[in-house]
N, C-alpha and C positions, 0 to 999 in steps of 0.2 A: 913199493909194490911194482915189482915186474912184469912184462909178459913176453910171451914166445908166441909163435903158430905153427899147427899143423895144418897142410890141405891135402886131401887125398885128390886126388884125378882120376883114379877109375873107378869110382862108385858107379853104378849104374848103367854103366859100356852097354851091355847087354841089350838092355832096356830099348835100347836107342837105334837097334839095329844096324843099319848100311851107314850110317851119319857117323859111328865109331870105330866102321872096321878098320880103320887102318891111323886113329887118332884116338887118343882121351876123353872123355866127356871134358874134361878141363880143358881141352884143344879147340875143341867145338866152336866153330865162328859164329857169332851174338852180333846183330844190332848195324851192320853192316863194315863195320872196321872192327869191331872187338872180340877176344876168347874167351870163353866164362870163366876161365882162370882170372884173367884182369878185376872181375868182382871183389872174389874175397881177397887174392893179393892185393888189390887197392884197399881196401878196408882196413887190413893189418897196416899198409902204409900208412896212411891216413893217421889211425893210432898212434903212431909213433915206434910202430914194433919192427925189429930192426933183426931181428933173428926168426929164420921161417926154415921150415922143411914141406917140398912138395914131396906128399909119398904118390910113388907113382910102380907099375910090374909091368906094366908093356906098354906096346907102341906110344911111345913117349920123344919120338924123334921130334915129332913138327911141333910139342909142347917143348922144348930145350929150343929149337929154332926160335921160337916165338918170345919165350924170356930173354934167351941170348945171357946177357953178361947183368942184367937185371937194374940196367941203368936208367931206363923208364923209369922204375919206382922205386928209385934211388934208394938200389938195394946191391951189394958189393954179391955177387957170386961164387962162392968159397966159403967155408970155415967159419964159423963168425957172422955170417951174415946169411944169403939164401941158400939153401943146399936142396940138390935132389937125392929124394933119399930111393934109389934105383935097388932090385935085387939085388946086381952084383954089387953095388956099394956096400949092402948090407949084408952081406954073406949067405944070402936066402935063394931058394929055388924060383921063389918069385910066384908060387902057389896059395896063396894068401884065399883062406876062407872069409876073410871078415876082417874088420877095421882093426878088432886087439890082435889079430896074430901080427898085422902090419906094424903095429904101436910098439909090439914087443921086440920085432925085430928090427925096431928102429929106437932101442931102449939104449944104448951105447949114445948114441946122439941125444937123447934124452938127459941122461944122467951126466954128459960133461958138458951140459947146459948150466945156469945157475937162475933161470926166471924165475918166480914163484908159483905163476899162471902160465896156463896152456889155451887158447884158445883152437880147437877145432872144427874146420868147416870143411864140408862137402864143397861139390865145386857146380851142383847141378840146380842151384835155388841164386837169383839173378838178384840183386836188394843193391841199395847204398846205406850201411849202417856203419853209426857210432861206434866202433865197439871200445873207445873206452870208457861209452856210457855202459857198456855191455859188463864189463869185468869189475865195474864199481860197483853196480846193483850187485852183483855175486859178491863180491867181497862184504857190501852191507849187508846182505841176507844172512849171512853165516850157512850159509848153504854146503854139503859137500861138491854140487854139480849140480849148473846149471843148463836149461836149453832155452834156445831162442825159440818161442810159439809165433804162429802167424793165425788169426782167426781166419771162418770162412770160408776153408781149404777141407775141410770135413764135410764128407756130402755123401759116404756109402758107396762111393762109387773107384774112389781111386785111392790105389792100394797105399798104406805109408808105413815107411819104418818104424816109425814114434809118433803114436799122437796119444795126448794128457788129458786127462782134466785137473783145475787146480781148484782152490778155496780163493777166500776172497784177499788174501794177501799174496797169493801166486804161489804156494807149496803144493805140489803133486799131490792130489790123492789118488790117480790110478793111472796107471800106464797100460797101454795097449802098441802090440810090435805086430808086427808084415800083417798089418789089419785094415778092412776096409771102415775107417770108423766113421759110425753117423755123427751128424750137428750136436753138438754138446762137449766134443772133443775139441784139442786145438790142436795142428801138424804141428811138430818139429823141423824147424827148416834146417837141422843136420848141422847146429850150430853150438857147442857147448863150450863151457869154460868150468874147468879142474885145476886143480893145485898140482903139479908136474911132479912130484914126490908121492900124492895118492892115483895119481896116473899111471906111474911106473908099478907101485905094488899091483894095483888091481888088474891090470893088462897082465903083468908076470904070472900075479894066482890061476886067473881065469884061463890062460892058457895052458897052464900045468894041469886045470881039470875041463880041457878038451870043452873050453868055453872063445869061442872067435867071435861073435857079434856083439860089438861094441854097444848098439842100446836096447838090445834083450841080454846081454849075458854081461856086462857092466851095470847102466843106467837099471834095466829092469831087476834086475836080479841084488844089486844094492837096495835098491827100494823095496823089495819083497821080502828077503831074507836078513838084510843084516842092518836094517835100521837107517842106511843110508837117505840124509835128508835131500832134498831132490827139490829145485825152484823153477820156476819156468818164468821166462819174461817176454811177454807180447811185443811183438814188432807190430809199430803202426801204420810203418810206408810201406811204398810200392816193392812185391815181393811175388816174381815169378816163377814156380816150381818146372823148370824144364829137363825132363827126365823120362821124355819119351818122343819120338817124332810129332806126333798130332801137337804135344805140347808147343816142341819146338816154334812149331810151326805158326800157332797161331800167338806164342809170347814175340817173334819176331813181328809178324804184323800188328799187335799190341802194341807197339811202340808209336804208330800214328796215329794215335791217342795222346796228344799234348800235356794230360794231367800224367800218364805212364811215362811219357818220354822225361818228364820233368821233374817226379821222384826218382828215376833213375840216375838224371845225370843231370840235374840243378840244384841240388841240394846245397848246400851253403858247406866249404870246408868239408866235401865227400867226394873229389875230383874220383872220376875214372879213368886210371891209365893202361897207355896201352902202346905197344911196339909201335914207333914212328915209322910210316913206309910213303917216303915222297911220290907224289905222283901227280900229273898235271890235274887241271879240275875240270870237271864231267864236261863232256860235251853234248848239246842238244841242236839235233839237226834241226834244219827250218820249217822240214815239216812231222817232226813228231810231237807227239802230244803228251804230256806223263802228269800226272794228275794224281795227288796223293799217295807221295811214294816216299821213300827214305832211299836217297841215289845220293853214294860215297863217289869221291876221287876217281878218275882217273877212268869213270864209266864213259862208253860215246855211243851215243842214242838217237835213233836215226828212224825209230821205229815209237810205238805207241804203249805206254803200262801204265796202268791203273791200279792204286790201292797193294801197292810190290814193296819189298825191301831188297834192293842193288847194291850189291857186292861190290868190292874193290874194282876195277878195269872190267864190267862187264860192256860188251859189245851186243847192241842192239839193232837189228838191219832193218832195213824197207818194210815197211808194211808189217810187218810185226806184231804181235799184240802179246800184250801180257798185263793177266789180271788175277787179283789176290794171289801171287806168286813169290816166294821167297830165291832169290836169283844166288850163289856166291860169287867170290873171286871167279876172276878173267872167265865165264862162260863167255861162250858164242851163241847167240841167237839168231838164227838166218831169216833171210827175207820171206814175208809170208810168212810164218810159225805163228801158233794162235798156241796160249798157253793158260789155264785157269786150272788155281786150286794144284800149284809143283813147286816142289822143290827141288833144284837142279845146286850139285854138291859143285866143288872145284872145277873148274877146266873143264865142265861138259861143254859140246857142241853139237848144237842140234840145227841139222839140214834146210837147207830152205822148205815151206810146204809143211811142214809138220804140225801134226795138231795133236793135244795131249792136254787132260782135261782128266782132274781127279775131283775129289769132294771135300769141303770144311771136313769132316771126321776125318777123313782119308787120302791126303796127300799123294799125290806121285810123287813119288821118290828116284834122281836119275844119281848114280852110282860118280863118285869123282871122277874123271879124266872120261867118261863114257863119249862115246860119238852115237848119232843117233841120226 
């Protein structure tokens, strides 16, 4: 029993606004050192899955920077081992309505594969899972296709691709797509496992009948129409669906939450890797204050944050303040700046005196390399 992986990285761009214009959602800095690619490619790691395609149709530069040669997760980069699967790789326009048109035109990679199983993940739901508990419970279910459910995530209110309900041994009895489903539903956290030979047929059919969304015009439409048996397996750890700014923002600050931080990245045998980037260790001036914060490498703080997650080399000046704020890589924050409820991307630099003040729903959002 084999497996492979697919990850898509632009599911949900859109979604996300100013945070994807010029990156992946699988690009997207997590946690103060890490890109939510490092999830599921750790995971496949983890497994022992040694053959991966990231599909990716644009801005896909700073996600290729960030793999590199994929020595992190002692994965050979080439042929054989991680491959991106780019339009032009794939002889595609790179217009992709939906995950089967991608699948399809990435069926040439498919078919001179030899795994039995395909595991596929979105790159926009944050977890540490087993997944070769994942492909076992499929393979003992005799299921055609499996998804990963997450309870709890069903609430009326936010919109999901897939969400089930099953029976009391976990077979689908109804499927619900681009639905806001009430409590009684379970999300799909965008995580399946198929047999790579009914992958290739049903991505091939479904495209030929002007079918691109992978779990209404695969997943649902197997389940509707043609008998296909359908399982869902509940994931019990910590599992955060970031696929929107507000989301981002508060699953970032969700991390200083020690039982959060600690499903994420204490899990026994569920390491999370990620691009090695030396840098000296934070510096904290004599008279600032930082008080519940998650402050990476290579920050020098000179100023005051409370209740923040601090990016790589973020620079914090005089008098300063910063509160419930998600900071990235190397901003600048000048002396005097009072900052509550922001998100500030890449390389912002914001002026001495500046004061910027958004809300828990509704983040300030400062654009990468912005000056301010």
């Amino acid at each position: 029993m084999s497996t492979m992986g697919l990850i898509f990285a632009n599911i949900y761009d859109s979604s996300l606004g100013e945070l994807t214009n010029k990156r992946t959602m699988a690009s997207l800095p997590y946690a103060g050192r890490y890109r939510q690619i490092d999830f599921p490619l750790s995971n496949m790691t983890n497994a022992g899955i040694r053959h991966i395609g990231i599909i990716t149709k644009y801005n896909y530069q700073s996600l290729m920077n960030h793999i590199s040669s994929g020595q992190e997760w002692d994965l050979d980069l080439g042929e054989g081992g991680l491959e991106f699967l780019t339009p032009y790789a794939m002889g595609h326009n790179g217009s992709y309505r939906g995950k089967l048109e991608a699948i399809d035109s990435a069926s040439d990679f498919l078919r001179n594969s030899k795994e039995d199983y395909v595991i596929l993940s979105d790159s926009g739901v944050i977890c540490a899972m087993d997944f070769n508990e994942v492909v076992r419970r499929h393979v003992e279910s005799g299921a055609d296709v499996s998804v990963i459910v997450k309870k709890g995530v069903c609430n009326g209110e936010k919109q999901l691709d897939m969400a089930v309900k099953i029976d009391e041994d976990g077979t689908v009895t109804d499927i619900a797509c681009d639905y806001r489903a009430e409590s009684g539903y379970l999300a799909s956290m965008g995580i399946f496992v198929i047999s790579r030979e009914l992958l290739i047929r049903e991505a091939t059919n479904a495209v030929a009948h002007n079918r691109y969304h992978f779990e209404r015009d695969l997943v649902m439409h197997g389940f509707a129409e043609t008998g296909m048996k359908i399982k869902a397996h509940i994931f019990e750890g910590v599992a955060l669906f970031n696929e929107s700014p507000t989301e981002f923002f508060r699953n970032n600050l969700a991390l200083l939450d020690p039982q959060i931080r600690h499903g994420l990245f204490g899990r026994p045998n569920l390491t999370i890797y990620t691009r090695v980037r030396d840098e000296v260790p934070a510096y904290y001036g004599a008279h600032s204050e930082i008080d519940d914060c998650i402050v990476a490498d290579g920050c020098k703080l000179e100023g005051n944050a409370d209740h923040s997650v601090l990016f790589r080399g973020v620079q914090l000046c005089k008098n300063a303040n910063v509160k419930n704020c998600v900071i990235l890589q190397d901003c600048v924050i000048g002396e005097g700046v009072e900052l509550e409820y922001v998100i500030l991307d890449k390389e912002v630099v914001i002026h001495a005196g500046g004061v910027f003040r958004g809300t828990p729903n509704h983040p300030m959002i400062f654009k990468k390399g912005e000056i301010v």
